[in-house]
C-alpha positions as CSV (number, residue, x, y, z in Angstrom):
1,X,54.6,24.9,-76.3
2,X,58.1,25.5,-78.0
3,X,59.9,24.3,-74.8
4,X,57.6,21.2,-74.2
5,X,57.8,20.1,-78.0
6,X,61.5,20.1,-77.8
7,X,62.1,18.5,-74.2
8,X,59.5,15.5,-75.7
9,X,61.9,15.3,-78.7
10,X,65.1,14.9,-76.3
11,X,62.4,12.0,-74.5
12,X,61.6,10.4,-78.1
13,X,65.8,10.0,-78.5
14,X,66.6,8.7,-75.3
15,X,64.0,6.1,-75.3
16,X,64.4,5.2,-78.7
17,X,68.3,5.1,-78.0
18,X,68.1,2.9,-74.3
19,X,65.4,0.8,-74.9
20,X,62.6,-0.2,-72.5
21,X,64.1,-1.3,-69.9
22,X,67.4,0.9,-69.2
23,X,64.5,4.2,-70.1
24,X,62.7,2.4,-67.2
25,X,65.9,3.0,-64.7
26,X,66.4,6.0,-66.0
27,X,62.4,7.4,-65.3
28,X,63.2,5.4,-62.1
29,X,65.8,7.6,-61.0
30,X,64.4,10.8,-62.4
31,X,61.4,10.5,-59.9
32,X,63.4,10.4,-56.9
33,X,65.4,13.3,-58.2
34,X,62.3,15.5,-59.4
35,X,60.4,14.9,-56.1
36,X,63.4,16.3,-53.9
37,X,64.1,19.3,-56.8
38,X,60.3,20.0,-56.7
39,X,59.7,20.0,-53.1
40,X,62.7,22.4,-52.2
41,X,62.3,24.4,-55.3
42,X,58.7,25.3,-54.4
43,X,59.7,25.8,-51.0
44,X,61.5,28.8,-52.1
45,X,59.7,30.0,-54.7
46,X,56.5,30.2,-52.2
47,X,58.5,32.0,-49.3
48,X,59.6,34.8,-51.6
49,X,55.8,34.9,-53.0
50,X,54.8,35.1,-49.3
51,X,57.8,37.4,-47.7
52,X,59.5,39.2,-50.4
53,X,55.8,39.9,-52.3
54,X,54.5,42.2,-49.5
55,X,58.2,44.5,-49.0
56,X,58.2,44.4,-52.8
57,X,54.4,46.0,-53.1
58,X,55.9,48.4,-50.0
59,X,59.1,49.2,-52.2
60,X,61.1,48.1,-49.3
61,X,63.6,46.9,-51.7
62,X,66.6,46.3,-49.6
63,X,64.3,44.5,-46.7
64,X,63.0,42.2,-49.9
65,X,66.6,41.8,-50.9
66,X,67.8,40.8,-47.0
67,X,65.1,38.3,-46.8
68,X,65.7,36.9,-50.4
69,X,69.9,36.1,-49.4
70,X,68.4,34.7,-46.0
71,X,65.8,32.1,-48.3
72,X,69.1,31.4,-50.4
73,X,71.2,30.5,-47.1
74,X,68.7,28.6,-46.0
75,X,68.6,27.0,-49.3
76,X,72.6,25.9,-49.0
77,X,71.8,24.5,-45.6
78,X,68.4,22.4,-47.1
79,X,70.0,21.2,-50.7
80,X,73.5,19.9,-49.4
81,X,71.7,17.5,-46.4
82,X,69.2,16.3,-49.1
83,X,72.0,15.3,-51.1
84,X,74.2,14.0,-48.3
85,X,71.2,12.2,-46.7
86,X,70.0,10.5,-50.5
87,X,73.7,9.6,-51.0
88,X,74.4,7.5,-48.2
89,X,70.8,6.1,-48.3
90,X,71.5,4.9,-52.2
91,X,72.9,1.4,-51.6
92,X,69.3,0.4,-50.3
93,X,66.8,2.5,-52.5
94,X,69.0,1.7,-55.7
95,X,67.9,-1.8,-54.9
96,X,64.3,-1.2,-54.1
97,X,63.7,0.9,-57.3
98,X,66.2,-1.4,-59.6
99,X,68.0,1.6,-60.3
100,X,72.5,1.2,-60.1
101,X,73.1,3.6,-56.9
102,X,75.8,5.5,-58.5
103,X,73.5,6.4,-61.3
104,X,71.0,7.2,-58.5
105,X,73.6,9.7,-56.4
106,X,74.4,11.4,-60.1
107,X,70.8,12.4,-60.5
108,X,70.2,14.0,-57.3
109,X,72.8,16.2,-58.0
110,X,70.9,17.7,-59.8
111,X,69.0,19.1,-56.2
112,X,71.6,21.2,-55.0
113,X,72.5,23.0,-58.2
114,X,69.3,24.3,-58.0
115,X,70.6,26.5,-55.1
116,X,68.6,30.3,-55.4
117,X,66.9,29.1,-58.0
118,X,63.4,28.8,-56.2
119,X,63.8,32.3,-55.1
120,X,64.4,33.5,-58.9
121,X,61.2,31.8,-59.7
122,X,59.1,33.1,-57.2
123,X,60.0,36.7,-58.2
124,X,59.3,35.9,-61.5
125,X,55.6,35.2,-60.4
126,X,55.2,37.8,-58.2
127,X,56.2,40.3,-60.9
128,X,53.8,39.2,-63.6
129,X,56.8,38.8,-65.9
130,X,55.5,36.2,-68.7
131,X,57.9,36.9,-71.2
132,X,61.2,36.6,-69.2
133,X,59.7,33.3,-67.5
134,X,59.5,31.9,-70.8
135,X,62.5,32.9,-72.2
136,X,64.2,31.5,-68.7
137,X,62.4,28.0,-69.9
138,X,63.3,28.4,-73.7
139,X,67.3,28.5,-72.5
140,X,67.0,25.8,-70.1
141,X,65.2,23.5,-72.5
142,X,68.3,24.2,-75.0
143,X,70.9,23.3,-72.5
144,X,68.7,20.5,-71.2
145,X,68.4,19.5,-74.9
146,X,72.3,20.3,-75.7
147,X,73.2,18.4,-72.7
148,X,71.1,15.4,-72.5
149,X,71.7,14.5,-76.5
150,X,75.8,15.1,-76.5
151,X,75.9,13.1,-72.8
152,X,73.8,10.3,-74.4
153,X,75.7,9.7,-77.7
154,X,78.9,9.8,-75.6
155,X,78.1,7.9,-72.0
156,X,75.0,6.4,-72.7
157,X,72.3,6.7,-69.6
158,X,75.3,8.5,-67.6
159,X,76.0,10.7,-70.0
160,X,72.2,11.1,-70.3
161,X,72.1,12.2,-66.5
162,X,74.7,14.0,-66.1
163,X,73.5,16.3,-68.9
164,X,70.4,16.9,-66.7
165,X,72.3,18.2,-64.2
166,X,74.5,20.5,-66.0
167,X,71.8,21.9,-67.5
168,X,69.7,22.3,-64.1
169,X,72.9,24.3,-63.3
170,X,73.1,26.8,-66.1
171,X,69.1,27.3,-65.6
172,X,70.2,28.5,-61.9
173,X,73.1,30.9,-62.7
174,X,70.7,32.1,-65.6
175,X,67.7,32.4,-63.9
176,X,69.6,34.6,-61.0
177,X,71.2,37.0,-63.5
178,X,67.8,38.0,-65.3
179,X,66.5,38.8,-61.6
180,X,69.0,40.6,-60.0
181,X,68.9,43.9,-61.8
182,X,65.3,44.3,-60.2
183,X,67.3,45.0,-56.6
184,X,69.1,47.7,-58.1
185,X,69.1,50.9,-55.9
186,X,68.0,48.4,-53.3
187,X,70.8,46.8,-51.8
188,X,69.7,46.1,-47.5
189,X,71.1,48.0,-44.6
190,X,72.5,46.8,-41.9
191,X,68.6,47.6,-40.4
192,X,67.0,45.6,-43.3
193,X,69.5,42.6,-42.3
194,X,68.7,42.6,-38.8
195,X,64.9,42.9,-39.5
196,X,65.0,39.7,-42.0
197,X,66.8,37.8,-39.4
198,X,64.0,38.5,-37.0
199,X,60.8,37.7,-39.3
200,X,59.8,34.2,-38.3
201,X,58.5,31.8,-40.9
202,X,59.3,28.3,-39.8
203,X,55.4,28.0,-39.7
204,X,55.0,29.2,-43.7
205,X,58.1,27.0,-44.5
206,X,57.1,23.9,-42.8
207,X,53.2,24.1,-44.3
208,X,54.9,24.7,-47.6
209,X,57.5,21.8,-47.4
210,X,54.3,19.3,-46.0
211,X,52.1,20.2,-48.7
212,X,54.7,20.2,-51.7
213,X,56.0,16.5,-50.1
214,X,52.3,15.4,-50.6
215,X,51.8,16.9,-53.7
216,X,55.2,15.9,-55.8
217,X,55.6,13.2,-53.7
218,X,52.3,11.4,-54.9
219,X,52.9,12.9,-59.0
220,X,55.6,10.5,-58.4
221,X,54.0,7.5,-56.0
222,X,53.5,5.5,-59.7
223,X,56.4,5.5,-61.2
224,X,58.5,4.7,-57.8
225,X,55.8,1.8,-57.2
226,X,55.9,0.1,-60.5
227,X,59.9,0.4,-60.2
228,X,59.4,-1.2,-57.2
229,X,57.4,-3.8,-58.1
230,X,57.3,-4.3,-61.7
231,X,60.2,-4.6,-64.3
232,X,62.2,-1.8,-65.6
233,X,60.5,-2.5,-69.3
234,X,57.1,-1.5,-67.6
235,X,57.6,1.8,-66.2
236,X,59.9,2.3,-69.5
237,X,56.3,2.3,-71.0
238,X,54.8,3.9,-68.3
239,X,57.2,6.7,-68.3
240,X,56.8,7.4,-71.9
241,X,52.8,7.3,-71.0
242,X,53.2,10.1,-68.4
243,X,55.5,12.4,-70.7
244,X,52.4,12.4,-73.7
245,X,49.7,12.5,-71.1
246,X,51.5,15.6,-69.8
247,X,52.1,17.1,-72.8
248,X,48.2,19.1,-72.8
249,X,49.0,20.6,-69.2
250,X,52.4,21.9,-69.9
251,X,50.6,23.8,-73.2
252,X,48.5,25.2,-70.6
253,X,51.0,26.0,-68.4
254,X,51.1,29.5,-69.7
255,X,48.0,30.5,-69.5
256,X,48.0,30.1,-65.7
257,X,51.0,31.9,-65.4
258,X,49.2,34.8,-67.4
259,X,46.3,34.4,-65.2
260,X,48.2,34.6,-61.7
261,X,48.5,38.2,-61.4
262,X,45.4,38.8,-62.2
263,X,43.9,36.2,-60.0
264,X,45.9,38.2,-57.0
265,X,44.9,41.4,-57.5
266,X,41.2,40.2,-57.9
267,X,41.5,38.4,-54.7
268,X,43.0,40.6,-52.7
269,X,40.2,43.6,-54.2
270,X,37.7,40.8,-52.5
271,X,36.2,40.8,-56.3
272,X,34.7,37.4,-56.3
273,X,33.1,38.2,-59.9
274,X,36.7,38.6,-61.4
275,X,37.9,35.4,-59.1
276,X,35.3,33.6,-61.5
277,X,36.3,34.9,-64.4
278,X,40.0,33.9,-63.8
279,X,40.0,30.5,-62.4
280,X,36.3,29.0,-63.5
281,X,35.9,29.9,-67.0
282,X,39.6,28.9,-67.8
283,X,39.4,26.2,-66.3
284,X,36.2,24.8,-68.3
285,X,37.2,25.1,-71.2
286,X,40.8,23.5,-70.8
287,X,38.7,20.4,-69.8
288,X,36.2,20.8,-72.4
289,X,39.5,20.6,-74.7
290,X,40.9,17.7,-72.9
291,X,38.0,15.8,-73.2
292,X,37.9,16.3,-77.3
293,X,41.2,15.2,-77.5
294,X,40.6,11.8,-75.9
295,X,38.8,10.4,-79.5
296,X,41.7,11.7,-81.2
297,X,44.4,9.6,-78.7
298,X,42.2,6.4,-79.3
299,X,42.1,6.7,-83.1
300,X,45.3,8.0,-83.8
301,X,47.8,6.9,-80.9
302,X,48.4,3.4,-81.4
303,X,50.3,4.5,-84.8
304,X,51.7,7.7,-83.3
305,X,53.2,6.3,-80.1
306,X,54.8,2.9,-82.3
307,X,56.2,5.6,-85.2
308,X,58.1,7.9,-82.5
309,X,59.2,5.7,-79.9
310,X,59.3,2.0,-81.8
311,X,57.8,-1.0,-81.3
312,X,59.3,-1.6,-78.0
313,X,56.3,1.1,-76.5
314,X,53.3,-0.1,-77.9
315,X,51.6,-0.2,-74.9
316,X,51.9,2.7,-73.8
317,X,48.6,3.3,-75.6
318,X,46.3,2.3,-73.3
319,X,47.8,3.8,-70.5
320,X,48.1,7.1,-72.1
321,X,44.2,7.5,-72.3
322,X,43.4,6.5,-69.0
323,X,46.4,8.6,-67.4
324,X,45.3,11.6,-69.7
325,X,41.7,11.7,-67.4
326,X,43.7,12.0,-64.2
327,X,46.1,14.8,-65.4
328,X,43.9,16.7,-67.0
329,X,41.3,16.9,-64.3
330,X,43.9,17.9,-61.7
331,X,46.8,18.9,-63.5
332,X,44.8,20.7,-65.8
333,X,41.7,22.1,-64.8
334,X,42.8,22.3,-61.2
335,X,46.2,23.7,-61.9
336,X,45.6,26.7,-60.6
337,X,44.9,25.6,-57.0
338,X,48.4,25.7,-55.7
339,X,49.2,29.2,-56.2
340,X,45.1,29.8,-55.0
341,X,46.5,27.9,-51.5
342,X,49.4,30.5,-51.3
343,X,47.2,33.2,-52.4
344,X,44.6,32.8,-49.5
345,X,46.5,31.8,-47.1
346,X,44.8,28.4,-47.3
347,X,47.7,26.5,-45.6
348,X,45.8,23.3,-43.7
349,X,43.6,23.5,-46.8
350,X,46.2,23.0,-49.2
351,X,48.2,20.0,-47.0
352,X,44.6,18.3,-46.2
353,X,44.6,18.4,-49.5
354,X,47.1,17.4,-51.3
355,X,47.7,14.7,-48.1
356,X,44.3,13.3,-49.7
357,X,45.7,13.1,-53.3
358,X,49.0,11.2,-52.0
359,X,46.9,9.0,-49.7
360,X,44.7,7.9,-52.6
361,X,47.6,7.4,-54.7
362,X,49.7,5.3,-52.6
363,X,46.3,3.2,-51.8
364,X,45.5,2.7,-55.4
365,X,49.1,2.1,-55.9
366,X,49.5,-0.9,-53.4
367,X,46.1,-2.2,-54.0
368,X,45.7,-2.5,-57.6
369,X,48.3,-0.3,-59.5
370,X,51.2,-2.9,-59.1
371,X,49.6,-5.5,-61.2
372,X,50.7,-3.8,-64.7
373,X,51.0,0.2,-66.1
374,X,47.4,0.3,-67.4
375,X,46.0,-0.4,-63.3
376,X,48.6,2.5,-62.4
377,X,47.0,4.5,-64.5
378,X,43.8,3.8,-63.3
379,X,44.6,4.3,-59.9
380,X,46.5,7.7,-60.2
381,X,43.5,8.7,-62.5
382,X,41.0,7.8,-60.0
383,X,43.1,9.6,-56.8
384,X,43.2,12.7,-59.1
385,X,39.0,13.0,-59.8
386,X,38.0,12.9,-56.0
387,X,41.5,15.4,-55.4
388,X,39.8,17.7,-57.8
389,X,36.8,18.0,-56.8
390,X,37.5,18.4,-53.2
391,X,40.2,21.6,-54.4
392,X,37.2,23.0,-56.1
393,X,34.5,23.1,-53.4
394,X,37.1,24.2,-51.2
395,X,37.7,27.2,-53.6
396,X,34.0,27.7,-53.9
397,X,34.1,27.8,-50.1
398,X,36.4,30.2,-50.2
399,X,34.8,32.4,-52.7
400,X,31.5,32.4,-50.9
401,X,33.3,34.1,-47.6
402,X,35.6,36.7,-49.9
403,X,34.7,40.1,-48.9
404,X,35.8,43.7,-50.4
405,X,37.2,44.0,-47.0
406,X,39.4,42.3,-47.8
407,X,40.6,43.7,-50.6
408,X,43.2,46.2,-49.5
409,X,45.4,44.4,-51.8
410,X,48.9,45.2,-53.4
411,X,49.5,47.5,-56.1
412,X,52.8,46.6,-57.0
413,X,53.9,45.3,-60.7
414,X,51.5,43.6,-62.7
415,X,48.4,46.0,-60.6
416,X,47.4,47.1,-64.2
417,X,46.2,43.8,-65.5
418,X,43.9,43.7,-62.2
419,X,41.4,45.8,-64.2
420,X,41.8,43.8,-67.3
C-alpha cells in the first residue's frame, strides 16, 4: 500500500502542477507507452513461469539459466523493433491522440529499458518470494518518485517523462541483481545451451503476446479513445479517475501475489477444495469490500478529489464511482485469472477471453464512451461485468474437470505453503 500511496502522491503533483489539459497529453502518452511495456513485459514474465518453472522444480539450474539468457535475447530483438516501429509511426499517432510526437517517442523509451526485466519478474513469482517483490516495488516507486518530481520542477511534462523512464531503468538493473544469485552453482553447459535453443515455444509466446494485446490493450482502449476524440482537459479528468478507481486493486495486489503459490501447488495436487479456498473466498470478500466503499466515494469524494487535485478535477467524481464497479469486478475480484490461464494451461481460454473484454471495450468505446468521461466509464464498467463473469464460469469449468491425477505437481520453493 506504501508503494501505491506514494506513486498517487507523485500523480496529485503532476496534475496539480500541469493542469488539465497538458495531464491529459501526458495520460495520453502514458497509455501507449504502458500498453507496449505491459504486453512485452508479461510476455517474459509468463515464458519463464512456463519454461524456467518446470527445470527450476527439476533443479536443472543451468538448463533454467540457458533458457532465461535465450528469453532475454529475444527480449533485445522484441523491445528495440517496438521502439523503432512506434518512433517512426509518431508523426501520425501524435496527431490522432493530441499528444507532441517527440514527447510521444520519449515515453516509449521507457519499453526497451525494460530489457530482462519480465524474466526477473517471473522468477519472482515462481519462487513465492513476497518480500523481495515488494521491496523490488518499494525502490522503483522511490526512483519513479525521485525522478518524476526533480524532472517536473526542472522540464515540466519532459522532464516529467523522462523521469519515468529513468526510473523504469534502475527498476530493471535492480530487479536483475536481486535475482541472479538464485543461478549460483548453476551456470549452463555447453549441453544446457544447445538444449534451450532446441525447446520450441513460438506457440506459448504467440498465445501470451495475443492475449496480453487484448487484455492491456483494452485497460487502455479509454483513455486512447477519449484522447482521440475528446479534449486533452477530459481525459486529464479521466486519467485522475482511473488512478483513484485503481487505487483498491493495487492494495490487493498483494494478497494475490501471496495467494499464487499456493493456488499452484493446490492445482497441480488436483485439490479442487484448496482451489476454492484460494481464489473464491478471496475473491468475495475483496468485492464485498469494494462494494462498502462505494457510499463512502459518493459522500466523501466530491470534497476529497477538489482538495488534492484542485478545482480544475471536479469531475472526476462521477466518473470515479462508475469506473470503480468495472475495476473492481475484474481487476479486483477477477485478478487472479491471468496467472489461473498460465496455471492451467488455459491458452484459447484466456485470448477468447480477454479478446471479449477488448471487443466490449472498443464497442462501448465508439458507441457511447466518446460523448464525455462519465459514458467511458460506463462503458469500460459494463465490458468489465460480462468479462468477469465469463472468467469465472470458465474457472468453475475448470474446477469441475480437475482431477488428483493430475496432481503430480512441483515441489520446488514455495511447496511448503501448499499445505497451508
Amino acid at each position: 500500500m506504501g508503494v501505491s500511496l506514494l506513486q498517487l502522491a507523485v500523480q496529485v503533483v503532476a496534475a496539480r502542477s500541469l493542469g488539465a489539459a497538458l495531464y491529459g497529453v501526458y495520460g495520453a502518452a502514458t497509455a501507449v507507452a504502458s500498453t507496449l511495456e505491459v504486453v512485452f513485459v508479461t510476455r517474459s514474465s509468463e515464458l519463464a513461469l512456463q519454461l524456467i518453472g518446470p527445470a527450476w522444480v527439476r533443479a536443472e539450474r543451468g538448463f533454467g539459466y540457458a533458457i532465461a539468457q535465450r528469453v532475454v535475447q529475444r527480449d533485445v530483438l522484441y523491445y528495440a523493433a517496438v521502439f523503432g516501429v512506434t518512433a517512426l509511426a509518431s508523426p501520425w499517432l501524435g496527431r490522432a491522440l493530441q499528444v507532441p510526437a517527440a514527447l510521444l517517442v520519449l515515453m516509449v523509451a521507457s519499453v526497451p529499458t525494460q530489457v530482462g526485466y519480465g524474466v526477473a519478474k517471473g522468477m519472482f513469482i515462481m519462487t513465492g518470494r513476497v518480500r523481495e517483490q515488494a521491496r523490488l516495488e518499494m525502490a522503483f516507486a522511490v526512483l519513479q518518485a525521485t525522478g518524476c518530481l526533480v524532472g517536473l520542477a526542472t522540464a515540466g511534462i519532459t522532464g516529467l517523462v523522462a523521469g519515468q523512464v529513468l526510473a523504469s531503468l534502475g527498476k530493471s538493473i535492480i530487479a536483475w541483481r536481486m535475482v541472479r544469485p538464485w543461478w549460483e552453482g548453476g551456470r549452463p553447459t555447453e549441453e544446457d545451451v544447445q538444449r534451450a535453443a532446441s525447446e520450441n515455444w513460438r506457440e506459448a509466446e504467440l498465445h501470451s503476446m495475443l492475449r496480453n494485446v487484448l487484455q492491456y490493450g483494452a485497460s487502455q482502449l479509454d483513455v486512447l479513445v477519449l484522447a482521440g476524440t475528446g479534449t486533452p482537459a477530459a481525459v486529464g479528468v479521466y486519467k485522475v479517475a482511473r488512478t483513484l478507481a485503481g487505487l483498491p486493486v493495487r492494495a490487493a495486489g498483494p494478497i494475490w501475489a501471496a495467494i499464487r503459490p499456493r493456488l499452484l501447488h493446490a492445482w497441480h495436487r488436483g485439490d479442487r477444495r484448496a482451489v476454492r479456498r484460494w481464489v473464491v473466498f478471496p475473491a468475495a470478500m475483496l468485492l464485498a469490500g469494494g462494494m462498502l466503499a462505494l457510499p463512502l466515494i459518493h459522500r466523501f469524494g466530491p470534497a476529497a478529489v477538489t482538495r488534492m487535485y484542485g478545482a480544475a478535477f471536479a469531475d472526476a467524481v462521477p466518473v470515479l464511482e462508475v469506473l470503480v464497479l468495472g475495476t473492481w469486478l475484474f481487476g479486483g475480484a477477477t485478478a487472479w485469472f491471468p496467472f489461473w490461464v498460465i496455471l492451467a494451461a488455459r491458452r484459447l481460454t484466456g485470448s477468447l477471453t480477454f479478446g471479449l473484454l477488448f471487443l466490449l471495450t472498443l464497442g462501448g468505446a465508439i458507441l457511447f464512451g466518446h460523448r464525455s468521461a462519465t459514458a467511458m466509464a460506463w462503458a469500460v464498467a459494463l465490458a468489465s461485468l460480462v468479462t468477469a463473469v465469463v472468467a469465472w464460469t470458465a474457472f468453475l469449468a475448470g474446477l469441475a474437470s480437475l482431477t488428483p491425477s493430475e496432481g503430480q505437481g512441483p515441489t520446488g520453493p514455495g511447496a511448503a505453503m501448499a499445505s497451508d
